[in-house]
N, C-alpha and C positions, 0 to 999 in steps of 0.2 A: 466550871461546868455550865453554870448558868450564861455566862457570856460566850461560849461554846454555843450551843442551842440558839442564842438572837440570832448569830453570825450567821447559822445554817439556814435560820430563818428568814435571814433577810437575803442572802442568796438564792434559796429558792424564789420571792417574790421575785426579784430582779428576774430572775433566769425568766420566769413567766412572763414579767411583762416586756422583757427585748423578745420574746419573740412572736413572730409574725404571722397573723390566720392565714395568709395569700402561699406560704410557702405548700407544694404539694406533698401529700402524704407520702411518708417512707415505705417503700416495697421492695422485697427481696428482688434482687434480680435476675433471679428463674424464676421466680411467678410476674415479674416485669414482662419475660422475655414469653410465659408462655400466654398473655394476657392479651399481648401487641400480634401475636401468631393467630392464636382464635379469631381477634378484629380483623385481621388480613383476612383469614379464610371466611368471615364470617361475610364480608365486604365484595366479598369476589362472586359471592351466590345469588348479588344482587343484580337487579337489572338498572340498566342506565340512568333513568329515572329517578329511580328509589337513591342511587348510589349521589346523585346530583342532589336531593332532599336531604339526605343522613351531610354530605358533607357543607350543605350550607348549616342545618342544624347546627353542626360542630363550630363552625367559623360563628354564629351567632352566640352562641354558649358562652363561646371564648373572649368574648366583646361584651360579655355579661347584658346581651338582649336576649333577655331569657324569655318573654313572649313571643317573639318571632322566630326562636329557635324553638319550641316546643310545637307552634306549626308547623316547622318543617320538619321535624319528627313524628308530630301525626300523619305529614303529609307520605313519610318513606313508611310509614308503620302502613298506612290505609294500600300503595303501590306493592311490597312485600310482605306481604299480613304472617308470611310463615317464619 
């Protein structure tokens, strides 16, 4: 019983520490799917500008320049305030 329990316990640690903070979180994929639809629609009500700000934001995010993507987030926020 007692060697039972290390086992489980040292399995959990392991399971913990192979895995990775970088992988993305798990989402159903009807709330993927309606999450990705909102962004479309949401994306489409912008104007050229704004839509040019939001997707460097993104491309900056993604390059983990997370100061120069929150400008250009303020930048689509201040062009489409609504």
């Amino acid at each position: 019983m007692r060697h039972e329990v290390l086992v489980r316990a040292l399995l959990a640690i392991v399971t913990v520490a192979c895995t990775t903070r970088d992988e993305p979180p798990k989402v159903p994929l009807g709330r993927a799917a309606d999450s990705a639809r909102a962004e479309q629609q949401a994306h489409a009500l912008l104007g050229p500008a704004a839509k040019a700000a939001l997707d460097s934001g993104n491309v900056l995010f993604r390059k983990k320049n997370y100061q120069e993507a929150l400008a250009q987030y303020r930048a689509a926020s201040a062009l489409a305030p609504q």
